[in-house]
C-alpha positions in Angstrom: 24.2 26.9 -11.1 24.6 25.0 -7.7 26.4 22.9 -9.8 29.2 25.0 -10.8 29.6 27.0 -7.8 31.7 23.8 -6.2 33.5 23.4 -9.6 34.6 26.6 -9.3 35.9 26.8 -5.9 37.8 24.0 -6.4 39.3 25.6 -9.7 40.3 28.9 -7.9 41.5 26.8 -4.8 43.7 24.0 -7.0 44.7 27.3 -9.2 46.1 29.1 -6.2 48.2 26.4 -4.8 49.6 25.5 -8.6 50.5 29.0 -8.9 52.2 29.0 -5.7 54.2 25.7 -6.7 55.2 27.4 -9.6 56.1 30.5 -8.5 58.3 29.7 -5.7 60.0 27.2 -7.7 61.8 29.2 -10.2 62.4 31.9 -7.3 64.1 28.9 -5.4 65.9 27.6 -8.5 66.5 30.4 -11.0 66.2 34.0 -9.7 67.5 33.8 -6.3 70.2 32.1 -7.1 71.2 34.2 -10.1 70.8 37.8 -8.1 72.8 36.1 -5.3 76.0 35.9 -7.5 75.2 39.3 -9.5 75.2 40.9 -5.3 78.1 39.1 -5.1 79.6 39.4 -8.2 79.0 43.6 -7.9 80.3 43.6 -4.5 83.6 42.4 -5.5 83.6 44.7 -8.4 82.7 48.0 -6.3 85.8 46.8 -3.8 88.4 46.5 -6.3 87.4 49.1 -8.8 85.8 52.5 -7.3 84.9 53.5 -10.9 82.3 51.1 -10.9 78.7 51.6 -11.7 76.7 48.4 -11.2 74.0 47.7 -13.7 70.5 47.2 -12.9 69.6 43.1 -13.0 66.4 42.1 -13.6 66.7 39.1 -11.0 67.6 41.4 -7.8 64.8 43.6 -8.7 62.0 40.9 -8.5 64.2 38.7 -5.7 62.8 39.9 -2.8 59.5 38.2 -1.0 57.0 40.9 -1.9 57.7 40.6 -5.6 57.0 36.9 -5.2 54.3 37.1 -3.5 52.5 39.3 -6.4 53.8 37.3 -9.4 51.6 34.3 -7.2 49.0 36.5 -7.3 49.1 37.8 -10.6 49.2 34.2 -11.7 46.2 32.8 -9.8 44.1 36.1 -11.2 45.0 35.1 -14.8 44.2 32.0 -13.8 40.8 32.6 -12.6 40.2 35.0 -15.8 41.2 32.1 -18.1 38.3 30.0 -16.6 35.8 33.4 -17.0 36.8 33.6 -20.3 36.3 30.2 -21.3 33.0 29.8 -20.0 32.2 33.1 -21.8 33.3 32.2 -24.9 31.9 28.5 -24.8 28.5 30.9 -24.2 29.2 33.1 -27.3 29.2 29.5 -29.6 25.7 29.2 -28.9 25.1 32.7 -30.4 26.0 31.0 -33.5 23.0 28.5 -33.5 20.0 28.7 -35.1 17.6 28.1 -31.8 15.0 29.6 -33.1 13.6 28.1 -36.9 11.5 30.6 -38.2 11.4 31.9 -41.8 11.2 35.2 -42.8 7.5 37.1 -42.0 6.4 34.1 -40.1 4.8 35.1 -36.9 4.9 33.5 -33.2 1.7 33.0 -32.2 0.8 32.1 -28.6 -0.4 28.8 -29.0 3.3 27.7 -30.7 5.5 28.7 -27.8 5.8 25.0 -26.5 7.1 24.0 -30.1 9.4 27.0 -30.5 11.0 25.9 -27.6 11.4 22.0 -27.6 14.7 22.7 -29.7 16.4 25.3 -27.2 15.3 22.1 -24.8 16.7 19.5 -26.5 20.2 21.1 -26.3 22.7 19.5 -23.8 22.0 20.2 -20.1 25.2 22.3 -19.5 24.1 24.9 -22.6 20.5 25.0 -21.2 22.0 26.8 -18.5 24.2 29.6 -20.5 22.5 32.8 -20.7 20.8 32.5 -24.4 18.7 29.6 -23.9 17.7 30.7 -20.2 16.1 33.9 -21.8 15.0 32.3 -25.0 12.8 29.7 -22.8 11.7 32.9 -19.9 10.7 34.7 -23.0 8.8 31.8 -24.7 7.1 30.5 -21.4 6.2 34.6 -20.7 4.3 34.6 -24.6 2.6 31.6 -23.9 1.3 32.2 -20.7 0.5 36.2 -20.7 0.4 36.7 -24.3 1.5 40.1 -24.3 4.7 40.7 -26.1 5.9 43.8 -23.5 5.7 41.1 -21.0 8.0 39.3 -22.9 10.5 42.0 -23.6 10.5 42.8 -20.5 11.2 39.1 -19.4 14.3 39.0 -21.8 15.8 42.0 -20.6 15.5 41.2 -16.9 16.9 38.0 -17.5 19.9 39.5 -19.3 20.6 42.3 -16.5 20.2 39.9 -13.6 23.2 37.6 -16.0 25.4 41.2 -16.3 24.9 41.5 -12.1 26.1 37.8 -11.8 28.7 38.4 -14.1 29.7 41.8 -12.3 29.6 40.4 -9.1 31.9 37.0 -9.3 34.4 39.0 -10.5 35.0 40.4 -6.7 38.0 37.8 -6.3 39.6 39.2 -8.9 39.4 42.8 -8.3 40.4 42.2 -4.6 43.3 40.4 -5.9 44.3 43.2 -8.2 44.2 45.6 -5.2 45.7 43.4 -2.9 49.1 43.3 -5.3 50.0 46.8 -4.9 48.8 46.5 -1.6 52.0 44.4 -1.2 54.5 46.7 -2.8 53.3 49.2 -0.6 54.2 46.5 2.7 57.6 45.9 0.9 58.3 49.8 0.2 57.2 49.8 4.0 60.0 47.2 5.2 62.6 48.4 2.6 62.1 52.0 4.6 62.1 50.5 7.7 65.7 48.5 7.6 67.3 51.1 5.8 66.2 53.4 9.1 67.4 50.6 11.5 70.9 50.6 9.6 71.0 54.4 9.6 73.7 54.7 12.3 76.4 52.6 9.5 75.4 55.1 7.2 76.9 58.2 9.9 79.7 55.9 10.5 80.3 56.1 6.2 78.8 52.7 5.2 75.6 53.2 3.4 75.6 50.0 1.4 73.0 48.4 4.0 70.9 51.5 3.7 70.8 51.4 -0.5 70.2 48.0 0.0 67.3 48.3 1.9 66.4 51.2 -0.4 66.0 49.4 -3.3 63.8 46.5 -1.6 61.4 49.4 -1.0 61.3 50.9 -4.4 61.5 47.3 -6.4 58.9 45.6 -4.9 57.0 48.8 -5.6 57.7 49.0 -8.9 56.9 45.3 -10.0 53.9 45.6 -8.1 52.5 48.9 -9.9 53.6 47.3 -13.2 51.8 43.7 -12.2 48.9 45.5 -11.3 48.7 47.5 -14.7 48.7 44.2 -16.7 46.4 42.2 -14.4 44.0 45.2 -14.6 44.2 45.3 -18.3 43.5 41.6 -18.5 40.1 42.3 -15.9 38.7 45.1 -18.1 39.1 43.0 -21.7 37.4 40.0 -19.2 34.6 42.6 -18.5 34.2 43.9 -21.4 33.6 40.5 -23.2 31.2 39.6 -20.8 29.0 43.0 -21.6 29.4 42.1 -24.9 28.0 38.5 -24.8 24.8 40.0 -22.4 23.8 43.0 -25.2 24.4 40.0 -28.1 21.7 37.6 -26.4 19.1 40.7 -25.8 19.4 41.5 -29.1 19.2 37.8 -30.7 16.1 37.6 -28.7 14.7 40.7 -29.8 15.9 39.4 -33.6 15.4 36.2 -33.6 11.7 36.0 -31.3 10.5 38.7 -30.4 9.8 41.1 -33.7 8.3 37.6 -34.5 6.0 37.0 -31.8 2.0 38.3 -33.0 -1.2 38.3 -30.3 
């Protein structure tokens, strides 16, 4: 474990700055640009034709900084999700593995923990450290050593809760970032409301097209943001839930697999 944390800090931190690469390059070369000339582009049509009734663009919608700011964000969290969801399922492969060789009605006794357990040992260092073979080995030293089998159920479910809570908490990035995105909508509806105020005495005077400008920077960047936020929280709970999932499937290959097995 000390040996991922760094590995995973530098992911999150070389994820963040890709993202905002990315990000801020097609804003720069694709939708600024393009929601410049549809402003423009409307504004002649409004002047010349008082009948007009501008259609809603996709690119002056998200144009505006806030909305940038949460399609970086909402990157980086899928980011960081792809890297929780790999590691889970590259822990879900070893569910698939035959750890313990055991026929059916053989019992475990005591005095055959240390050879139950040289082949959950002789798996590569990295998969000694997923979640399976940590409670496989706990539950084997546990029989060996106390030789009551409580002791060892007991073992394998601690071990798999103190896995869930580890789990649970590294998410904490994630979920800040999915409240943090809204969170910015709200500062753009903020702004938006705030220059279409400053601009109110054009509106008295009878020119209101600052005011609906600034209008629509409040309500767009709230709009992507509630909508971002909707997908990146799907994403988190389909993240949690497979995590769960892969915790309750370990207890229960160790109650299948070893410990129905096990006999004092």
């Amino acid at each position: 474990m000390k040996k991922q944390l760094p590995v995973e800090f530098i992911f999150q931190l070389f994820s963040l700055i890709i993202a905002v690469i990315i990000i801020h390059a097609i804003y720069v070369s694709i939708i600024r640009p393009n929601a410049t000339a549809i402003l423009e582009e409307q504004a002649v049509q409004i002047n010349t034709n008082p009948d007009y009734v501008p259609e809603r663009s996709v690119y002056v919608v998200i144009r505006d900084f806030e909305q940038e700011a949460c399609f970086i964000l909402a990157l980086w969290a899928m980011s960081l999700m792809g890297y929780k969801t790999m590691q889970t399922v590259q822990e879900g492969r070893v569910l698939q593995l035959d750890l313990i060789p055991i026929n059916q009605g053989t019992s475990i006794l005591p005095e055959d923990a240390r050879e139950f357990s040289r082949p959950v040992q002789a798996l590569p260092e990295i998969q000694q450290s997923f979640l399976l073979p940590r409670a496989l080995l706990t539950a084997l030293h546990r029989f060996r050593s106390t030789r009551n089998i409580q002791d060892v159920s007991n073992a394998v479910r601690a071990v798999c809760e103190s896995e869930s809570e580890r789990l649970d908490s590294e998410l904490a990035m994630i979920r800040y970032i999915a409240w943090a995105i809204p969170s910015i909508g709200f500062l753009g509806t903020v702004r938006g409301i705030g220059q279409a105020l400053g601009q109110a005495h054009k509106a008295v005077q009878g020119d209101i097209a600052g005011v609906t400008q600034a209008l629509g920077v409040a309500f767009n960047s709230t709009f992507v943001a509630l909508l971002i936020s909707i997908i990146v929280m799907f994403l988190l709970h389909q993240l949690q839930l497979a995590q769960e999932r892969l915790t309750l499937d370990s207890e229960e290959y160790c109650d299948v697999r070893l410990v129905r097995h096990l006999q004092t």
